[in-house]
N, C-alpha and C positions, 0 to 999 in steps of 0.2 A: 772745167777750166783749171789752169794751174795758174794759181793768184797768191802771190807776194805779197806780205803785209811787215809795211816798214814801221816802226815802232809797235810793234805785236806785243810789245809788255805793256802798254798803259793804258789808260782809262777805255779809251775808246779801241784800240789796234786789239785788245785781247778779244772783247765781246765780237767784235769783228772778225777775226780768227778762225773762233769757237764757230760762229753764224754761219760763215764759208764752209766751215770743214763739214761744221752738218745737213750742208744741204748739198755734198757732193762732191766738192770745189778738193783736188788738190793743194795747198796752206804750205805755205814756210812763210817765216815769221823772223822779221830781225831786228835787233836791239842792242842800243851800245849800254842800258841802264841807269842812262843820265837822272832819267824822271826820279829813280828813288835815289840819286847822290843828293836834285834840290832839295829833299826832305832833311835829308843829312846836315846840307846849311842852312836851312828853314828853322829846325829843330821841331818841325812836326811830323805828323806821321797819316796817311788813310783813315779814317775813322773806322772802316770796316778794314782788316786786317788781311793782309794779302800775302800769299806764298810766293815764293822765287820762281821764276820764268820755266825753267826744268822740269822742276817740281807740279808745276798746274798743266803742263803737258803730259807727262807722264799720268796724270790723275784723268788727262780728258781722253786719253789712249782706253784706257780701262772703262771707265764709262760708256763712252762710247765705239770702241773698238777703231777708232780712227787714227791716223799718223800726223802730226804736226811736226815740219821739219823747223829746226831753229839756225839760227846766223848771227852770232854774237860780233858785232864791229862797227861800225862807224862809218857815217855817210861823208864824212870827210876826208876821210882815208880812201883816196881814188880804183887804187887798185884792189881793195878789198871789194867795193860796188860792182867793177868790172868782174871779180870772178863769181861773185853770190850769181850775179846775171846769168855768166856762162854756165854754172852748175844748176842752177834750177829751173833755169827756161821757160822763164812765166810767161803767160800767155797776158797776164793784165798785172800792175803795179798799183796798191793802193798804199799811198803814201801819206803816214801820221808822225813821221818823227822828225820832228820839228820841236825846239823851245815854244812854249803855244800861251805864256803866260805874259798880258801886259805889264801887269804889276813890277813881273821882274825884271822885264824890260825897262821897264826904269828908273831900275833901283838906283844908279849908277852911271859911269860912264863905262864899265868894265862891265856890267849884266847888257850895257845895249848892244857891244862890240861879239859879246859874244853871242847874243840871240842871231844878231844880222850873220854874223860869221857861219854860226854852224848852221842857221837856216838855208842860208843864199847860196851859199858854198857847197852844204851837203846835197840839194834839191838841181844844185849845176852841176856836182859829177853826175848824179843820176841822170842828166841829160843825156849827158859825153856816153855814158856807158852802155842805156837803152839805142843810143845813133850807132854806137859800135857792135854791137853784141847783135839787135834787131828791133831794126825801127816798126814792127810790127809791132811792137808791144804796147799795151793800150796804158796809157799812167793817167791812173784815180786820185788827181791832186786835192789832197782836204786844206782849201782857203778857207776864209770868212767874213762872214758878213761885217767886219767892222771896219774893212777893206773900202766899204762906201762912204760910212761916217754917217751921217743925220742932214743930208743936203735937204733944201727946200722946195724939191720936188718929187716926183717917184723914181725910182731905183728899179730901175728894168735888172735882166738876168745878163751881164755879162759886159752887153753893146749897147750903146744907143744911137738912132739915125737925126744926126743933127743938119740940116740945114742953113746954111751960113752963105751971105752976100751970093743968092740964087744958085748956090751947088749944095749938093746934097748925099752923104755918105755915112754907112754906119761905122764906129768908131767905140774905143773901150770906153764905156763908162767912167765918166772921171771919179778919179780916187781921193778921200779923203782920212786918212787912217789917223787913228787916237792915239800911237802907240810907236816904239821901235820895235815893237812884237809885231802890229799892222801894218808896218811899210814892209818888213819884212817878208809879207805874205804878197804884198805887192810887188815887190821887185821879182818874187819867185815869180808872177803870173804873168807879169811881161818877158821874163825869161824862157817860161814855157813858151808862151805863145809866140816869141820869135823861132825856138828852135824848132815849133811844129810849120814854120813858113818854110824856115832854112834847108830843115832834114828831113820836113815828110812826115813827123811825129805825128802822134796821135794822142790830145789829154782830154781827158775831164776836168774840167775846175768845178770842184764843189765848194761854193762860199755859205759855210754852214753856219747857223744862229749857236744859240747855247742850248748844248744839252743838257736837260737832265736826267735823270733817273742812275739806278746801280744796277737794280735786277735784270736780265735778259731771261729767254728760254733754256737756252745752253747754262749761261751761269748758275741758273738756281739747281740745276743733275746734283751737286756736291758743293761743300763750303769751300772746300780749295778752288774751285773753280770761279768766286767772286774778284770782281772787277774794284775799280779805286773807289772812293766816297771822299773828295776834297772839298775842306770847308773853310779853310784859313785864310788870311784876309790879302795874301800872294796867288795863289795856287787854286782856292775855293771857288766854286760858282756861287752866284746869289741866292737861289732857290735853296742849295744845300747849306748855304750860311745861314738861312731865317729856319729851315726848320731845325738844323743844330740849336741855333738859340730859342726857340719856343721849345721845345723840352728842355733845355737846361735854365727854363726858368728866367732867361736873361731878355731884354727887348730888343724887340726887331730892328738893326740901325739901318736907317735908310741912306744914302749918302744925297743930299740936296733937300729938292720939293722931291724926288724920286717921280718928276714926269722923264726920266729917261726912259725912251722904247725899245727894244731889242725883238728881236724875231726868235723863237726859243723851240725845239724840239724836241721828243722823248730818244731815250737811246733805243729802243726798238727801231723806229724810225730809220736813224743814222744805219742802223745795219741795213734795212729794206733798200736806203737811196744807193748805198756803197755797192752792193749785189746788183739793183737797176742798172746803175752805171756799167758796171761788169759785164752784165747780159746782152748791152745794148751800144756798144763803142761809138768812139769816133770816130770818122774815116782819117784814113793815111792824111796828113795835111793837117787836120782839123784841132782847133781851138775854141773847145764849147765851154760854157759855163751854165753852171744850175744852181740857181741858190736853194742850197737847202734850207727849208724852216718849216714850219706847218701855222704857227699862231705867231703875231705879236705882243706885249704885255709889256707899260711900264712897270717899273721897280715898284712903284708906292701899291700898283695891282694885285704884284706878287707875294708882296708883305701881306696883303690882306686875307689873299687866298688863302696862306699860310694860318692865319689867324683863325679863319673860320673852318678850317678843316683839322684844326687841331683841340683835343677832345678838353686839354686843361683851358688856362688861361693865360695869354700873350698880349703884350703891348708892341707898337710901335714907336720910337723913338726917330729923330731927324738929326744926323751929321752933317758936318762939313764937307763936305765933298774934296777927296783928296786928291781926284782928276780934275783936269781939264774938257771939260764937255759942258753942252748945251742942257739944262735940265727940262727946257719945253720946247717940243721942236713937231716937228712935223716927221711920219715916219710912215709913209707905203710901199712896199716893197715888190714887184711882182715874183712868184713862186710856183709857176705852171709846170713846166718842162718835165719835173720828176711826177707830179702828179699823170701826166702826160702818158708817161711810161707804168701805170699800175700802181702808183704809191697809195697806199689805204691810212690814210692817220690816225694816229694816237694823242687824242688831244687832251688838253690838261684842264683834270677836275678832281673833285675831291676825293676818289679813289686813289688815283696816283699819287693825289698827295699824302695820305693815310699810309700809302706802300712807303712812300719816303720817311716820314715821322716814324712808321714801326722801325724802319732800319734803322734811323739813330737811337729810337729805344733801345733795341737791342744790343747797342756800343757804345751806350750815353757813360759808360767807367771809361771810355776813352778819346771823353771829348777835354779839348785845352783849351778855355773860352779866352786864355791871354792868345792865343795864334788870331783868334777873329776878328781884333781890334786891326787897322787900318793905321803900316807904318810909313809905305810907301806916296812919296805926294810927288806928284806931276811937275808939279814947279821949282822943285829939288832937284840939283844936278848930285846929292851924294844922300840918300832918304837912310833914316835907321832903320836897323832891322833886329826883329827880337831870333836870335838863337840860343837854343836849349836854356830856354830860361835870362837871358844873359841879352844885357842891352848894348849894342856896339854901332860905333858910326861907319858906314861902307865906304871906303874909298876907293881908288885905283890905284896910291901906294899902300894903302894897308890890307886890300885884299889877297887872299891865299888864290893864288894860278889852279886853275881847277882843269884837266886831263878828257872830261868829260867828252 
């Protein structure tokens, strides 16, 4: 197939890429490089140290003798979406480039305008462009599971059939998002899914848990060809936060009681679901959804894992929680549909974790234990943020306008 991958530079669009191209798949890959400007305002950096976009192409040509085409521009720039379409003529769209971080999303009033903007905005020309160019083309939307929230029942995949004063209809899932990062994802899923009524389109909504892991098959060929390792307390996953801090010696901060539960995957995984997806479309019309996850695990579970899989010695410590969220809640999620389709999991145990601890070993000269600390709070319409060192209040008159 010839398959498009939107945000092809970051964490997850690279390993995905690299996954496609080796198993066949003609790959172009595009990116505006927003992901390493937030590093830029962040004032942190990847733990594992990564090459420019060109550059890990050109290394995975040689490696592997394969072609990865690149598309440097912007999904909100309409007519740049419209000709990437016309020149590459993917037969499937998977789509990651998206602002994908809570935290930033609320740093501010100026991080939530611009998460909603370039998410909602760039994910609606992609509509307009795929209806104009060829509604034949299948788009691999990467949502997430936090799109549901923690309601106090089960969390079916997409729809549920509710019955109300004796009629009976299946209907989306109500939504209950944490975040201007999560409504964001929501507003995209109702947008797809009217323009697959409208136009005929064709998506996949994958509402994916958290991943972890850094290494793939493809990424370990050469060191230029590794993927991101976020661990700071904007941008970080949880899992790479506690094993960051048990090699550096520092304690595990949990944020509450840490009975929060999430549904979490390995990044092997994510590549197998993305490709199933690919393999297996939706018809013309069709508005499917698959959550992706393989296990679920409260926070205070993962902290311990962490603990026991790590060869020194770690403590656990309890913060204050800088969200807003339930810390005991009820959490089942169902998660068939890609199993359905051939998914084989990778579940999470003390191997994987050992593969994670060795990576930060090996980068532990470029861990910032000030980036792990927790500046952003939920309840704040303007949160500090630490850059390069340096403590400053965000505002919406005092921040710099960013082009991104």
């Amino acid at each position: 197939m010839r398959i498009l991958v939107l945000g092809g530079d970051g964490y997850l669009g690279w390993p995905v890429a690299l996954h496609l191209s080796g198993r066949g798949h003609e790959v172009g890959v595009v990116d505006n490089f927003a992901r390493r400007q937030y590093d830029f305002e962040m004032g942190v950096d990847s733990l594992v140290p990564i090459k420019h976009l060109q550059h890990r192409v050109r290394v995975w040509e040689e490696v592997s003798g394969l072609r990865i085409t690149i598309y440097v521009g912007d999904l909100t720039n309409a007519p740049f979406v419209h000709r990437t379409l016309e020149e590459f003529a993917p037969d499937a769209i998977v789509h990651f480039a998206e602002q994908r971080s809570a935290p930033y999303s609320m740093i501010d009033q100026q991080h939530a305008v611009y998460t909603q903007v370039n998410n909602v905005v760039g994910t609606l020309n992609l509509l307009y462009a795929i209806a104009d160019v060829n509604p034949e083309i299948h788009l691999v939307k990467l949502g997430t599971m936090g799109e549901y929230g923690t309601p106090n029942i089960d969390i079916e995949e997409g729809f549920i059939e509710i019955t109300h004063r004796g009629r009976t209809d299946v209907l989306p899932y109500p939504k209950q998002p944490g975040s201007f990062y999560h409504l964001s994802k929501v507003h995209d899923s109702h947008n797809i899914m009217f323009a697959c009524r409208i136009w005929g389109l064709r998506s996949t909504d994958l509402n994916q848990g958290i991943v972890y892991g850094q290494e793939t098959p493809e990424t370990v060929l050469h060191p230029d060809l590794a993927t991101r390792f976020d661990y700071d307390g904007v941008f970080g996953t949880v899992l790479n936060r506690f094993c960051v801090q048990a090699v550096a010696g520092h304690p595990l901060t949990v944020y509450g009681t840490g009975g929060q539960t999430r549904g979490m995957l390995d990044i092997r995984d994510t590549l197998a679901c993305v490709e199933l997806a690919c393999l297996h479309p939706a018809e013309p019309g069709e508005y499917r959804v698959f959550n992706q996850f393989t296990e679920s695990f409260s926070v205070q579970q993962l902290a311990e894992m962490v603990v026991d899989a790590y060869s020194g010695t770690a403590e656990i410590v309890h913060l204050d929680n800088p969200r807003v969220e339930e810390h005991e809640h009820y959490y089942r999620a169902a998660h068939t549909k890609l199993l359905d389709l051939g998914l084989v999991p990778h579940l999470l145990n003390s191997r994987t974790l050992t593969s994670l601890l060795s990576v930060v070993e090996r980068h532990r000269d470029r861990v910032q234990l000030e980036a792990i600390e927790p500046t952003v709070a939920w309840r704040s319409t303007a949160s500090v943020l630490r850059t390069s060192g340096a403590v400053r209040s965000e505002s919406w008159a005092e921040a710099e306008t960013s082009d991104a």
